[in-house]
KOLTOR-300055 format. One record per residue (C-alpha): residue number from 1; residue in one letter; x, y, z; chain. Coordinates in pm, whole numbers, plus 50000, padded with zeros to 5 digits. Example, Ala and Ser with C-alpha at 12.3 -4.5 7.8 and 13.67 -1.06 7.14 Angstrom:
BEGIN
<seke nr="1" rest="A" px="51230" py="49550" pz="50780" kette="A"/>
<seke nr="2" rest="S" px="51367" py="49894" pz="50714" kette="A"/>
//
This chain:
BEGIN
<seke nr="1" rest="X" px="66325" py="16666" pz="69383" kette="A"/>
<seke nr="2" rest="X" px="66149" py="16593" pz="69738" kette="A"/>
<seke nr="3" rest="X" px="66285" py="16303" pz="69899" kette="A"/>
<seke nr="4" rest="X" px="66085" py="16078" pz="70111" kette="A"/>
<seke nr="5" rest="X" px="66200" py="15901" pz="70453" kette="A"/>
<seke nr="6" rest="X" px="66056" py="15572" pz="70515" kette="A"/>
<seke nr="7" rest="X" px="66060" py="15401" pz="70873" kette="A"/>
<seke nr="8" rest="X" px="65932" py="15075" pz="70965" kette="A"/>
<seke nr="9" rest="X" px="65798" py="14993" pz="71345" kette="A"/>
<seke nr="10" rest="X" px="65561" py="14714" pz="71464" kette="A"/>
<seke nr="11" rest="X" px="65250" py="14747" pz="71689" kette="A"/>
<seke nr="12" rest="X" px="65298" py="14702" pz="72040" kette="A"/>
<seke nr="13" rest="X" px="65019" py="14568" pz="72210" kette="A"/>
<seke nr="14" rest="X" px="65037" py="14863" pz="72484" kette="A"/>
<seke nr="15" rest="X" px="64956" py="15097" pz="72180" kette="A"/>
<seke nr="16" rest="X" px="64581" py="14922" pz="72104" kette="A"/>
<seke nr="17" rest="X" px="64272" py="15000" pz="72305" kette="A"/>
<seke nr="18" rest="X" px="64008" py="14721" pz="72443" kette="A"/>
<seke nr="19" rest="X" px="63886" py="14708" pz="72092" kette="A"/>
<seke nr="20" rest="X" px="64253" py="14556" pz="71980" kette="A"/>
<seke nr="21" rest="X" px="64285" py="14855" pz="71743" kette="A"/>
<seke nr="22" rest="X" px="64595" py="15112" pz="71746" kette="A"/>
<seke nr="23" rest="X" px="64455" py="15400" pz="71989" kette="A"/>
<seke nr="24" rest="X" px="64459" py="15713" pz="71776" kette="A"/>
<seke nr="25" rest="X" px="64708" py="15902" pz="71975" kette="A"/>
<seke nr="26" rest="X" px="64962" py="15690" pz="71896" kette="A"/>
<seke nr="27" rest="X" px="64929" py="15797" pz="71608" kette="A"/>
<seke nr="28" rest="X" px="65120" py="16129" pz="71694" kette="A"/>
<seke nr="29" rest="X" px="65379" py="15942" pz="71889" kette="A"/>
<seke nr="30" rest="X" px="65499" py="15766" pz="71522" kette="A"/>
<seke nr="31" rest="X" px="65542" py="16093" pz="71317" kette="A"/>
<seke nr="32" rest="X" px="65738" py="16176" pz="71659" kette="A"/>
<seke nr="33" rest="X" px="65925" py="15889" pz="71591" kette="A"/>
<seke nr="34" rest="X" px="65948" py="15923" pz="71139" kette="A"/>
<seke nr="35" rest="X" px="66031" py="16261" pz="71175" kette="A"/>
<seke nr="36" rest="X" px="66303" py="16201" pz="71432" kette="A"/>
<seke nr="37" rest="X" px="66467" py="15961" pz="71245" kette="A"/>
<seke nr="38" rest="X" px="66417" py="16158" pz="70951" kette="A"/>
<seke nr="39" rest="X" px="66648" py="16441" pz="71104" kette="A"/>
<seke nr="40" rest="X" px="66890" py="16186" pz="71191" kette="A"/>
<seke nr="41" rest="X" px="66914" py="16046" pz="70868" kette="A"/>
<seke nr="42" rest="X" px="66963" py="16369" pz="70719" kette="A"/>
<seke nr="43" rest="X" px="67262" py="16439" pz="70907" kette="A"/>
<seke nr="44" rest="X" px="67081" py="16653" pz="71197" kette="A"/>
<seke nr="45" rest="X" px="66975" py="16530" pz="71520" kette="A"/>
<seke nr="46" rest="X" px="66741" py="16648" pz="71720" kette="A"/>
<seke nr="47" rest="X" px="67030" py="16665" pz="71964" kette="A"/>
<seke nr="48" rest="X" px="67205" py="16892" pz="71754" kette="A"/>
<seke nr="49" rest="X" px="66969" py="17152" pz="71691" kette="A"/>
<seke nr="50" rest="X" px="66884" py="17177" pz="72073" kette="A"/>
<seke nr="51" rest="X" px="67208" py="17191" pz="72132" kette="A"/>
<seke nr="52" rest="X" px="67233" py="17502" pz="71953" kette="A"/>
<seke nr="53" rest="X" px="66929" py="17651" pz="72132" kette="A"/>
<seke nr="54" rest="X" px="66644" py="17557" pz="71864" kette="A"/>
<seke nr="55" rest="X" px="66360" py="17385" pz="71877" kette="A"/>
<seke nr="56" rest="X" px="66063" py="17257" pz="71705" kette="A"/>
<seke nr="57" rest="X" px="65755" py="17356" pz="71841" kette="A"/>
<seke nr="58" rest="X" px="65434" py="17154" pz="71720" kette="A"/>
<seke nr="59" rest="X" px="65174" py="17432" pz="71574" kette="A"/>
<seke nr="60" rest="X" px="64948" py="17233" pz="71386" kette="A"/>
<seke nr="61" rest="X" px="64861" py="16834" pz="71366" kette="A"/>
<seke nr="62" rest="X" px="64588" py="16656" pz="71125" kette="A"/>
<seke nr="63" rest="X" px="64538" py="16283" pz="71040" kette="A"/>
<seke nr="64" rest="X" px="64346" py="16119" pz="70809" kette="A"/>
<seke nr="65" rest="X" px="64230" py="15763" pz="70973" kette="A"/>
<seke nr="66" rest="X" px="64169" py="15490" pz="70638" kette="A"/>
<seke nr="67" rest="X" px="64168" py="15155" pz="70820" kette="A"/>
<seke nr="68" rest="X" px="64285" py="15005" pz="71159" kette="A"/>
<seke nr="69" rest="X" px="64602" py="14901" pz="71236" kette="A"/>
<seke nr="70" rest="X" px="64642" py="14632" pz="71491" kette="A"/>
<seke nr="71" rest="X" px="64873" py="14451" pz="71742" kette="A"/>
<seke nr="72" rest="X" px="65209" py="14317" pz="71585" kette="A"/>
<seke nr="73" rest="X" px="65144" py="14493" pz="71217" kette="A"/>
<seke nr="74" rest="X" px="65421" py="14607" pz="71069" kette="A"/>
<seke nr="75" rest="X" px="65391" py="14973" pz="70969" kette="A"/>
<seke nr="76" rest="X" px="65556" py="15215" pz="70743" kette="A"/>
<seke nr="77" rest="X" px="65542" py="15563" pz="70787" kette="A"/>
<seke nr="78" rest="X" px="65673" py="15762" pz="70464" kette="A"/>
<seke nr="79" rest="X" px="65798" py="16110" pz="70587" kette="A"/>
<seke nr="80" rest="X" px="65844" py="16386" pz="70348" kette="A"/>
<seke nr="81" rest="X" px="65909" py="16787" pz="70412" kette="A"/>
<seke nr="82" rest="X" px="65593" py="16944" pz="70255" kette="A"/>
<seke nr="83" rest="X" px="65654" py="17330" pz="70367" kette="A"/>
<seke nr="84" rest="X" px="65953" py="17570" pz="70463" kette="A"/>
<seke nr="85" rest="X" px="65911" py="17921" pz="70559" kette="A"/>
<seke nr="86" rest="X" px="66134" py="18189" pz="70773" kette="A"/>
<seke nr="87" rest="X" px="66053" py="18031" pz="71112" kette="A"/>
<seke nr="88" rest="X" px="65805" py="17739" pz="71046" kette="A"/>
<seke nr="89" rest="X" px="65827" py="17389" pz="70876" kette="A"/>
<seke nr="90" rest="X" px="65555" py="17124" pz="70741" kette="A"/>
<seke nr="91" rest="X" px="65596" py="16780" pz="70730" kette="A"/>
<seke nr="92" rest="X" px="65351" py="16500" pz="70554" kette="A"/>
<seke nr="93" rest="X" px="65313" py="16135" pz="70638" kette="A"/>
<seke nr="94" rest="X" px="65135" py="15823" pz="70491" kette="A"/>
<seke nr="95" rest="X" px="65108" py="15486" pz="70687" kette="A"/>
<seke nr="96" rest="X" px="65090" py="15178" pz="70509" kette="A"/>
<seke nr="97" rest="X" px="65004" py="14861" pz="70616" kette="A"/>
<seke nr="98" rest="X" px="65157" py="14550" pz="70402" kette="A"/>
<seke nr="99" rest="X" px="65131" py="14850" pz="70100" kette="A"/>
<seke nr="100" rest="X" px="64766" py="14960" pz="70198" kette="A"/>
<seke nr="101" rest="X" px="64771" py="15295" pz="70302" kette="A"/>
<seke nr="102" rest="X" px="64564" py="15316" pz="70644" kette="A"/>
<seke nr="103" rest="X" px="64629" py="15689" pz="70734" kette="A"/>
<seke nr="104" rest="X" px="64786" py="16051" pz="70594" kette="A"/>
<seke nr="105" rest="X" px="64913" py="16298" pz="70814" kette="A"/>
<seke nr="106" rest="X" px="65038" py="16611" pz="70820" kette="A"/>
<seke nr="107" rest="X" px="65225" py="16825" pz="71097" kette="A"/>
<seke nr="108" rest="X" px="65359" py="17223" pz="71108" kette="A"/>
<seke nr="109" rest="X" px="65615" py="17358" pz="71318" kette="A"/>
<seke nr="110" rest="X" px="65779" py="17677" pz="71420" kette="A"/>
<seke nr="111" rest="X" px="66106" py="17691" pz="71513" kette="A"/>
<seke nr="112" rest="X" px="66194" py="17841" pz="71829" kette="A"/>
<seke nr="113" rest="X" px="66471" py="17980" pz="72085" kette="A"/>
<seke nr="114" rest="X" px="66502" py="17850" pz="72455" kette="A"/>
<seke nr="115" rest="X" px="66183" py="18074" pz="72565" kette="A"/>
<seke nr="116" rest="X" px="65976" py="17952" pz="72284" kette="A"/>
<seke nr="117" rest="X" px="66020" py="18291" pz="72102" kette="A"/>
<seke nr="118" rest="X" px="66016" py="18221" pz="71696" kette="A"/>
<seke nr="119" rest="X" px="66337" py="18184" pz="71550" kette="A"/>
<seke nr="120" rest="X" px="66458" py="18215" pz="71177" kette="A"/>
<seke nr="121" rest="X" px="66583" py="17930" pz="71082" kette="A"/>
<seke nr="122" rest="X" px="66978" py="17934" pz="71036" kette="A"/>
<seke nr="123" rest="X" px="67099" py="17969" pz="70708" kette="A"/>
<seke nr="124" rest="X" px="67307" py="17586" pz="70733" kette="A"/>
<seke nr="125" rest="X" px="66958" py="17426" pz="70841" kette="A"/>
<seke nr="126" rest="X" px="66762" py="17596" pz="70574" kette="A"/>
<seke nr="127" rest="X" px="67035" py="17487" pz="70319" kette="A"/>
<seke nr="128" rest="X" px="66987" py="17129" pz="70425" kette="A"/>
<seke nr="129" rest="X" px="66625" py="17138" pz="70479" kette="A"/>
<seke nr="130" rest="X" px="66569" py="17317" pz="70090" kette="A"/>
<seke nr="131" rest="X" px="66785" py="17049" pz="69902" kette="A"/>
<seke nr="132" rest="X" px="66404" py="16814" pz="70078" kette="A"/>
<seke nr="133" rest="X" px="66119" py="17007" pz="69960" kette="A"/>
//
C-alpha cells in the first residue's frame, strides 16, 4: 500500500516575484524540503545516508503549475515514492492550497557514491524504501 507524506509550510514573502506570486523555482526548493522530511520521517535522514557515502543525485524534475500560490498561504505538499529501481528513485508531489490542488510534481534520482558514480542501492534502504511504493 503506498503511503503518502504530507508537510505543511507557509509562503514567505522572499519566495514571490514583483507580481506577488510564488516564483516558480521555489517550487523545487519545497519538494527539497517534502522529500527531506519525508526521509526523516521514515526513519532515514539525509544525514544518515551521506554518512554512509550515498547520495541522491537529482536526474529528472517536472511540475505541473494549476494556480498561484501567494504570500502567507499555507501549503501542503503530499509526497509519495512513485518509482524504485537498482540505482534510481522517483518521487511524486501535489500542492494544495486550502484543499485546491495548485501544482503536481514529479522528481527522479540516482543514487550515487562520493564521486557521483551510480550506486545500488543497499539492501536495508531498499527494504525500507519497498514497504513505500
Amino acid at each position: 500500500m503506498k503511503k503518502i507524506f504530507s508537510h505543511k509550510l507557509r509562503v514567505r514573502y522572499e519566495e514571490t516575484d514583483r507580481m506577488g506570486v510564488v516564483y516558480y523555482g521555489n517550487y523545487l526548493i519545497w519538494l527539497e524540503i517534502a522529500r527531506t522530511e519525508m526521509f526523516r520521517e521514515i526513519g532515514m535522514p539525509y544525514t544518515q545516508l551521506e554518512k554512509r557515502g550515498m547520495y541522491l543525485m537529482v536526474v529528472g524534475c517536472e511540475i505541473k503549475y494549476r494556480s498561484p500560490v501567494t504570500y502567507d498561504d499555507l501549503i501542503e505538499i503530499r509526497t509519495e515514492l512513485s518509482g524504485l529501481k537498482n540505482t534510481s528513485i522517483g518521487f511524486s508531489y501535489e500542492i494544495f492550497l486550502d484543499n485546491t490542488l495548485v501544482a503536481r510534481a514529479s522528481t527522479a534520482h540516482a543514487f550515487t557514491d562520493t564521486l557521483r558514480r551510480p550506486l545500488k542501492i543497499p539492501e536495508d534502504v531498499r527494504k525500507v524504501l519497498s514497504g513505500l511504493v
